[in-house]
N, C-alpha and C positions, 0 to 999 in steps of 0.2 A: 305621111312619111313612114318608113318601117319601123315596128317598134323596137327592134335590134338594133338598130342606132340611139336608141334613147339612154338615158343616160342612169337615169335610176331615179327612184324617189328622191333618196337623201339632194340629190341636186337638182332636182325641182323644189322641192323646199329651201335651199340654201339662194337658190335664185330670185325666188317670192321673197324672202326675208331684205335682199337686199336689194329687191326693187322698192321694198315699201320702207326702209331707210331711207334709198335717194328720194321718193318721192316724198319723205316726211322732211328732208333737209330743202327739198326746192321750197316746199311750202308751209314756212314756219310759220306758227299760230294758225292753222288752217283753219278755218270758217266756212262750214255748209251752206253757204247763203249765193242767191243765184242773182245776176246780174237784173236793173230794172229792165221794168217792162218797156218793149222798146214799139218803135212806132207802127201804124197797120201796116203790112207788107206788101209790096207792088201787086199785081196781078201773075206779074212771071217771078217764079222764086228760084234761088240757084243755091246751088248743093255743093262743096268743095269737097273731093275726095280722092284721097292718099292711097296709093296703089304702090304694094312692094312687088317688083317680078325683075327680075334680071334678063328675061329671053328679051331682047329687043327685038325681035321678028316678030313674035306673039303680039307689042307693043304696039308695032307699028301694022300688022297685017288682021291685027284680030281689036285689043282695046279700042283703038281708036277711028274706027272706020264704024263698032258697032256703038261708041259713045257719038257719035255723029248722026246716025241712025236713030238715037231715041234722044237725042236734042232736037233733032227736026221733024219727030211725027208730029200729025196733025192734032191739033188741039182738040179733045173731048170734054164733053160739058160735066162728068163725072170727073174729072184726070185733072187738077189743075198743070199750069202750063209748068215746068222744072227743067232748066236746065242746070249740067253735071259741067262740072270744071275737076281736073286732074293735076295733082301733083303728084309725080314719081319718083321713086326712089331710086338711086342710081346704083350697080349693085355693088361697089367699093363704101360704099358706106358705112357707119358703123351699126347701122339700126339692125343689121343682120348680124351682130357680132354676138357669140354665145355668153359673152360677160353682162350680167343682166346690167351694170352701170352705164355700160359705153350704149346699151340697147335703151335703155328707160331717156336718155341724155338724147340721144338722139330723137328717139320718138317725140320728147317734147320742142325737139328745134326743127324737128324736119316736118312735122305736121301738127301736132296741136298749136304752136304759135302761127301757122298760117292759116285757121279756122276749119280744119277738116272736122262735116259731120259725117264721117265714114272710111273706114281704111279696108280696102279689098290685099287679101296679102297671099302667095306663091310661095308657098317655102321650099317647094322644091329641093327636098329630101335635104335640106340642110339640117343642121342641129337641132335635136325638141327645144333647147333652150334659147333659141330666137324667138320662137312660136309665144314660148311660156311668157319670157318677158315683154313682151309687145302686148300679149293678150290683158295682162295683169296691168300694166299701165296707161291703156285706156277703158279697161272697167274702172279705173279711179278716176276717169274723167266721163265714164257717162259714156263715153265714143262706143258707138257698134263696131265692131272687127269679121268681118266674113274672110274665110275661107276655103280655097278651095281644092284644096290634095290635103289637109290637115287631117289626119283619122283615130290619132290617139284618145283614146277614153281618157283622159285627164281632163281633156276641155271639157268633160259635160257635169265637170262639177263647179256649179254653178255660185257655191261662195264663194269660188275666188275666180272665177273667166266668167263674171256676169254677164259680158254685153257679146259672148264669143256665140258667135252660131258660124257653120259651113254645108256649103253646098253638097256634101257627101258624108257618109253616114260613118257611124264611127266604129271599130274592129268589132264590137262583141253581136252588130246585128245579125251576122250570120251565122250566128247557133241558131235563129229560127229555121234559116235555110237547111241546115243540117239535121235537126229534128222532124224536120219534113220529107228531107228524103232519105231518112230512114225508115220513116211510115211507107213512105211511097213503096220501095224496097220487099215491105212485110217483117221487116227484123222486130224483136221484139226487147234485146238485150245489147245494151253497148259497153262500151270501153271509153273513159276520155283520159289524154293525156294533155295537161295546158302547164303554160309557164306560169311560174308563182310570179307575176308583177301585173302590173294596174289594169294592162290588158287585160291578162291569162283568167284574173278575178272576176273582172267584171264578163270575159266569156260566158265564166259559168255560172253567175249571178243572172245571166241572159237563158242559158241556156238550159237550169233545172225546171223553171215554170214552162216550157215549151216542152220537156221531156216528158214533164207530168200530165201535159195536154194530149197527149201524143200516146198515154200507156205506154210508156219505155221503159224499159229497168236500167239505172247504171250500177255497172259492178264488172270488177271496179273504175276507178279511178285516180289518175294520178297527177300530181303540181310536185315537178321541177326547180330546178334553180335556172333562171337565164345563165345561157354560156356555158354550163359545167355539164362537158361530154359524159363525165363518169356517172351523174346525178342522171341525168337522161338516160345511160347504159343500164343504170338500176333498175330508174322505171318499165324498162322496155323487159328487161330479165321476169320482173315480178309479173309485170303480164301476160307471158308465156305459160305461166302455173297459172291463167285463168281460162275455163274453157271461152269465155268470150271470144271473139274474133272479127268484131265489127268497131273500129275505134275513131274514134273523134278527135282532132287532133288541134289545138290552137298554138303555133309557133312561130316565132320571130324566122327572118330568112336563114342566117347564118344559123339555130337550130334546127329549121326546117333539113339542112344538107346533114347535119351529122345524124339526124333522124332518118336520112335514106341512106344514107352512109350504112346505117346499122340493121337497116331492113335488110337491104343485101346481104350484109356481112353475116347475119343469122339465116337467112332465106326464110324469114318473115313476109312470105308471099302466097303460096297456093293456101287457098283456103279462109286469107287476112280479107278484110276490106278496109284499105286506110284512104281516110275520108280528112282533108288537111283544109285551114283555110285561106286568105286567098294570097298569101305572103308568099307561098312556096312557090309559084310560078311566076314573080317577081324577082326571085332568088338568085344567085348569081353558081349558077353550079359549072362546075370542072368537070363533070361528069354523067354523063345520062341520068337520067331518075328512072325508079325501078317502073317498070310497066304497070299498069292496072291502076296507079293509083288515081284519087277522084281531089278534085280541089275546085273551089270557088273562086270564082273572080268576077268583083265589081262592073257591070256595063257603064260604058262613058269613062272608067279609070284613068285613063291616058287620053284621054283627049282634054287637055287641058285648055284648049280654046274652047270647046263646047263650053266648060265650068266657067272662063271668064265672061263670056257673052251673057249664061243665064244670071253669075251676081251681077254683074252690071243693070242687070232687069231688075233684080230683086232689090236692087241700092235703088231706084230710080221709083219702081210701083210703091215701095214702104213711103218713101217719103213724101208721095204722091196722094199716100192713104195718111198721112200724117198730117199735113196741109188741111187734106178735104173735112180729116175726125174735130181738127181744131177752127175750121169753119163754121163747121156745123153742131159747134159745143152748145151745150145747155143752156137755156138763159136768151136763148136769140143773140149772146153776146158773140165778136168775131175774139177769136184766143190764137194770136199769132205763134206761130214757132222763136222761142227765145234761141241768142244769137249764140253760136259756137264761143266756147273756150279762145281766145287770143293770147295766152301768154301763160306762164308755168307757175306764176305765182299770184298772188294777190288774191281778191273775194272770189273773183268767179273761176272758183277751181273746176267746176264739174256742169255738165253741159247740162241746163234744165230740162231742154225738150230730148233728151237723149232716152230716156227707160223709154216714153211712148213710141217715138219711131222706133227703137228695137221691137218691141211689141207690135207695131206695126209690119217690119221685116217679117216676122216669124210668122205670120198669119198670112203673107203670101201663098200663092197657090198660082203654079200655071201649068196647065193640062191643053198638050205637049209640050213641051220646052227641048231647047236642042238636048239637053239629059236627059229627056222623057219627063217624067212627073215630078214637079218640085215643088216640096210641100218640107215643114218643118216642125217638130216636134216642140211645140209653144212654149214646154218645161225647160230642157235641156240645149237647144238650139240645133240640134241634131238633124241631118237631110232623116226624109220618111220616104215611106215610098218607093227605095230605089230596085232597079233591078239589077239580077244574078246572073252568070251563067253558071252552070257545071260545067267544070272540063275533066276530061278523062285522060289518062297519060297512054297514048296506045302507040308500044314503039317509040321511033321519033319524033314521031309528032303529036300532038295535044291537041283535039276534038270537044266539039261541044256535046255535050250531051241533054241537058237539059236548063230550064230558065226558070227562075224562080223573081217572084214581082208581087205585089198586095193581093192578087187574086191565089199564090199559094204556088206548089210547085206542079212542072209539068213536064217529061220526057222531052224530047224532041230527036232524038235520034235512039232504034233500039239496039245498037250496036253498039256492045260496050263491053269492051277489055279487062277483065278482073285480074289482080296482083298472079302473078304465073303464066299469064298470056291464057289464062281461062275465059272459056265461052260462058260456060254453064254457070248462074248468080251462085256465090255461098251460099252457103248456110247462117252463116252467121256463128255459129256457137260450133264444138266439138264433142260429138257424144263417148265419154269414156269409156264406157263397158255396158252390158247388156247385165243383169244380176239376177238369179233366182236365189226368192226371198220365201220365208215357210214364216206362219204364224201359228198360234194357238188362239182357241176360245177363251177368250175372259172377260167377259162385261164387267161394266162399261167400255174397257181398251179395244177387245175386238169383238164381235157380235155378230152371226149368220144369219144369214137366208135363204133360203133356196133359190135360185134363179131360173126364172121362166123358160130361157135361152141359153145355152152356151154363152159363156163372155159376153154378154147382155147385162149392165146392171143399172143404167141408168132409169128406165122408166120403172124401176121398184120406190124412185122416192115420193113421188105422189101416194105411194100406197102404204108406206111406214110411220111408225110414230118416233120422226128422227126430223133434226132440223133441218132446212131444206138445202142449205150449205153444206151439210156434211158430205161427206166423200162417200163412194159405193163403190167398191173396185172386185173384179173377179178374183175368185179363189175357188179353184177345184182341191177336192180329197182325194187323192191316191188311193188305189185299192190297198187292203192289208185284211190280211186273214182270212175271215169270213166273206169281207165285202172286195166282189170280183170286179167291179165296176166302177171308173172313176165317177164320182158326185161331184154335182156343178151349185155354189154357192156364190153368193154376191157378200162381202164383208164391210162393213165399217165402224164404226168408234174414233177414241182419240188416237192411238196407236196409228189405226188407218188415215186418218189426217196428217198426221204428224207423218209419214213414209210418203204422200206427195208431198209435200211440202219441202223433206228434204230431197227426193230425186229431180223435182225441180231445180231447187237451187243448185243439187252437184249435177246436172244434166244426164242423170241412168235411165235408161229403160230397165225395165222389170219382170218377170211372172212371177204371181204369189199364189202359195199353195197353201192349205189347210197341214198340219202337221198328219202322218198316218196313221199314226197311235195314240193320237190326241193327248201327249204328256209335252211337259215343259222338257224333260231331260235328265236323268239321275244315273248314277254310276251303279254297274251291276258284276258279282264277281263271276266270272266263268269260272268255272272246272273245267271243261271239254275242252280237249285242242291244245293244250300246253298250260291252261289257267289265261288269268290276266283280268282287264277291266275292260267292261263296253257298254255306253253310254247309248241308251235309247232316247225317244223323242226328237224333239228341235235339235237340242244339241248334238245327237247321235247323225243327223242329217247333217250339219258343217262337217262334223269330223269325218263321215265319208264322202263328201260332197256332193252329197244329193242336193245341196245349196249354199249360197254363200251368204246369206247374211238371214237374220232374226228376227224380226220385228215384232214384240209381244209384250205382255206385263210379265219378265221374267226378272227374277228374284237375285241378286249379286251374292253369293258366295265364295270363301276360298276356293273351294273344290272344284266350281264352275271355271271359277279365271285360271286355273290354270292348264284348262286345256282353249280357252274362246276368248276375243277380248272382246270388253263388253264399252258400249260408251256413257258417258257420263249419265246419271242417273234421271229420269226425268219425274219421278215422284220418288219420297225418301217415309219408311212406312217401320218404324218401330215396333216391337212386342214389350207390354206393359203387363207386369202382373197386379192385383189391385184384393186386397185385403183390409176387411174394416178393423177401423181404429180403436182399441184398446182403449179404456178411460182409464186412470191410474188412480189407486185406493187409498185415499189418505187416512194417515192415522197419525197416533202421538211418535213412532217411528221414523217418520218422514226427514227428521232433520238427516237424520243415518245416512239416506240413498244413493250419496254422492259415493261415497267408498264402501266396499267390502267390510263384514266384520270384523273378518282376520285384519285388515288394515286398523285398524279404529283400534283395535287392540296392542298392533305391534305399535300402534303412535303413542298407546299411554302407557307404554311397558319403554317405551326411548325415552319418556320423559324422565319418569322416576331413576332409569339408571342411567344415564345422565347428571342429573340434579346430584347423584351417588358418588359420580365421580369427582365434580366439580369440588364437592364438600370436600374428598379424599385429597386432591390434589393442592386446595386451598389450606386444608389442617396442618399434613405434613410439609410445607415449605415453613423458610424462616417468618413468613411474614403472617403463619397463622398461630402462632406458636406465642407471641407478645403483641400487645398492644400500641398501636401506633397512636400519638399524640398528634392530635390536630394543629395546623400553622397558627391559626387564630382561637383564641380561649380555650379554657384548663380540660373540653371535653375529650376523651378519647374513642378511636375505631376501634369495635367490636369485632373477634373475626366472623368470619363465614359459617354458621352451621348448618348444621342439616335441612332444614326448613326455610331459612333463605337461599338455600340451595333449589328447595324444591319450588320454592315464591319465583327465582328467577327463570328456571327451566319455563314453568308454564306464561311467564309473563311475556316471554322473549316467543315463541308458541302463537300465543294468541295476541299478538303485537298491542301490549298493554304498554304501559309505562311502568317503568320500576324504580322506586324512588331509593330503596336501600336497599343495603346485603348484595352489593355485583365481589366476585370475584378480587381479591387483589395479587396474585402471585399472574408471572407470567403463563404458565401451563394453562393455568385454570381458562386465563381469560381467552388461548388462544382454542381451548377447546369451544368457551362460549361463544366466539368467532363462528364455527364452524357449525355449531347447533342454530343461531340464528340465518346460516344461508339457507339450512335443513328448513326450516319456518319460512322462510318466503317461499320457496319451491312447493313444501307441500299446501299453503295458505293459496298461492298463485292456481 
């Protein structure tokens, strides 16, 4: 089904969550235990199996005239004899309802209580959430589910659509196809754009290891939001500022149109090669689609009777190889097939011989089958094998152009219409500009040689003592002065490595020259001609444009940047001056060397007058004047004099403790305030 109809994550999970509530309420105290062993089984074994399709035509002109056909071939002595009995579903019923209760409900009344080992199912672009809940409620019963137009990568995750496999392959195989024929092609550099959901992911979770197979570059690349035109207008804006031109495109149908939609609307066409996969010719468009473009589309797609005729093969050979494996089990013992699931509850909730015949299914193989090769991926349950075509959009009508199938891709028509109603292949990429680029000598950065040949430099690396990967690129010397004749050099270094590397990535061509005066570039003052400054070397060459760009070990200064701009630095190279170290000469002076003399002086010249004031300020107040009697016993306060004056200045100083002689008037004490913040400051 298309993945633009799908619904999103969050409701596939919200679906699974509440298929496995009903199934935890059908089956309270659930018990993994498998029904006994039951009796040897006849010689003809018979198969019940639940088939969802609403085309009654298909039913009647294709199901059952080919289940009649492999009930009544002839007995082979490798084949035990099986026949198939069918229950249909009718297409008002609820098992196709996108509510996963009314879908899990039905699936256990409509076929597991009537012993189906196998349900073939048509979803016929109905909702993912039919798909999902059907699949999920018989992997809890063991039951295999084949189908056949089912393409979403969701199924092939295998914790939770254990028993899911289908007869067609699932969206992301055709990134190989597309990796292929862009080899085919000769391109070298791509572009993808994919939707950011389960598909779009798993595209290019397909599609890097085949890029990397293949030497492709991608650059860039972009993941969308499903459905958001503007998010897609982004992408498409940002990839115009790429010179790429060759792009890959994984998109749901309803993105596929707003994606040509905007190819037009930019004329995103002469020169592009957009390469889509195979959802867009599916698409329901209003509108022409733009000429040239390339898209893939599945062989056997639409033929949906092809698809039911080979699972009916495949329901029939598995079980045929399931019979014969448990015949011929180990032990010489016979190990019948245990009997289907009958009812939604009780012990035998899950069908025991169910993992082997899936095991069995998936190791099927029939080479031709009416879909060509059908074969399946033992992991994931996934069709293998299948084939491609390419179509080309040329005009109004859509052509094949090439097939791609396990032996790899192949042309089949050389007529092929590129986006602008172009004959001639792109190019793939868009070259911006041609550049002349000057260097200077500096080893290791850049480093000459003579060149045997004109523009000749590769076969000098056999002959150098350079490592065999480094770059060798021409560089002639301009005549100047003396020398009338230009000189032919081959250069390289990191510099010169580093200059392919980037004209690669930004797609320049080049010529590189030797500078002609052999200087990096310095400012010089004229006199003559009015005065002014003129700049010789490399940089004397940008500013008259004998070239455009630099490529050298040159030096970033003011003076430089502000006539050239330079780009970010690629070595960062400091000037250090370096002088031996003084040892320092101890002596009995050494406590000194924190402060100045003059300092150490004026500190013991604050104390003393200080200590001076204190005294002065403490004498003449009232309270220096008389003695004060103490609260408790006949002693009395001494006042302040001079020398506890001078005891306190220095105590308060050298943060001693001072046990007597403080200050008592208020002056005194707010000056000694002020002297002890003086002592922590000059202490600190």
């Amino acid at each position: 089904m298309p993945s633009g109809q799908a619904s999103g994550g969050l409701a596939v999970a919200r679906s699974l969550l509440l298929a496995w509530l009903v199934l935890s309420a059908v089956h309270p105290g659930r018990t993994l235990t498998t029904a006994a062993q039951p009796p040897p089984p006849p010689t003809q074994h018979n198969l019940t199996v639940g088939i969802i399709l609403s085309n009654r035509t298909l039913m009647e002109q294709v199901v059952y005239p080919r289940l009649q056909e492999l009930n009544q071939e002839a007995f082979a002595a490798r084949r035990p004899k099986v026949l198939i009995s069918l229950i249909h579903d009718l297409p008002d019923r609820p098992t196709r309802s996108a509510n996963p209760i009314e879908a899990v409900l039905s699936v256990c009344e409509r076929f597991v209580q009537n012993g189906v080992g196998a349900l073939l199912l048509s979803n016929e672009n109905q909702d993912l959430m039919t798909a999902v809940s059907i699949s999920y409620t018989l992997g809890f019963y063991h039951i295999p589910l084949l189908s056949v137009d089912e393409r979403d990568n969701i199924f092939s995750d295998k914790s939770i659509h254990r028993t899911f496999l289908r007869t067609v392959p699932g969206y992301a195989e055709q990134a190989e196809l597309m990796a292929q024929l862009v080899q085919h092609y000769g391109w070298n550099k791509v572009a993808v754009v994919a939707a950011n959901d389960i598909n779009g992911r798993q595209f290019l979770n397909t599609l890097w290891p085949a890029i990397d197979r293949a030497n492709i570059v991608v650059e860039p690349y972009f993941k969308y939001s499903p459905g958001n035109a503007l998010n897609i207008q982004f992408a498409l804006h940002r990839l115009t500022m790429s010179p790429t031109r060759v792009v890959l495109v994984y998109a749901s149908q309803q993105d596929a149109i707003v994606l040509c939609d905007l190819i037009t609307a930019r004329n995103l066409t002469s020169g592009f090669v957009w390469v889509f996969n195979d959802l867009l010719l599916s698409a329901p468009f209003t509108r022409p689609m733009p000429t040239g473009l390339i898209a893939t589309k599945l062989r056997h797609e639409d033929d949906l009777a092809a698809h039911l005729s080979d699972a009916l093969l495949v329901i029939k050979r598995g079980y045929q190889s399931l019979v014969r494996s448990l015949s011929d089990g180990g032990g010489g013992g016979h190990h019948p097939v245990h009997p289907t699931p009958t009812q939604c509850g009780g012990q035998e909730t899950y069908w025991a011989s169910g993992a082997a015949y899936l095991r069995e299914m998936k190791r099927f193989k029939e080479n031709p089958a009416e879909t060509g090769d059908v074969a399946f991926n033992e992991d994931s349950g996934d069709r293998i094998n299948s084939e491609y075509v390419v179509m080309n959009v040329q005009g109004s009508t859509v052509r094949e152009i090439g097939v791609w199938d396990r032996e790899g891709y192949r042309a089949t028509s050389q007529t092929v219409v590129w986006p602008g109603g172009q004959s001639a292949k792109p190019q793939g990429i868009v070259v911006s500009k041609h550049l002349r680029i000057v260097t200077a000598v500096t080893e290791p950065f850049v480093n000459k040689v003579p060149a045997l040949r004109p523009g000749e430099c590769t076969h000098l690396l056999a002959g150098l003592d350079i490592p065999q990967d480094a770059q060798v690129v021409p560089c002639d010397l301009p005549p100047h002065l003396s020398r009338n004749a230009t000189e032919h050099y081959c250069c390289y270094g990191y510099c010169i490595d580093l200059l392919v590397k980037l004209t690669g990535k930004l797609n320049i061509t080049y010529d590189l020259h030797l500078v002609a005066d052999g200087k990096f570039g310095t400012r010089n003052l004229v006199t003559e001609n009015g005065g002014g400054d003129q700049w010789d070397g490399s940089i004397g060459e940008i500013i008259s444009k004998r070239a455009d760009m630099i490529v050298a070990a040159l030096t970033i200064d003011n003076e430089r940047a502000q006539v050239i701009d330079f780009s970010n630095p690629f070595k960062h190279q400091g000037l250090s001056i370096v002088v031996k170290k003084k040892q320092p000469n101890s002596s009995l002076a050494s406590f000194i060397q924190p402060f100045q003399y003059q300092l150490w002086i004026l500190i013991a010249l604050s104390v003393h007058v200080v200590a001076l004031i204190l005294y002065l300020l403490d004498r003449f107040s009232p309270f220096g004047r008389f003695k004060i009697k103490q609260h408790q016993g006949n002693e009395e306060e001494d006042a302040l004099n001079l020398s506890s004056a001078m005891w306190f200045a220095w105590g308060v100083l050298l943060n001693s403790g001072i046990g007597e002689g403080t200050p008592r008037s208020f002056s005194a004490r707010v000056l000694g305030v002020v002297w002890a913040g003086f002592a922590m400051i000059i202490v600190a």
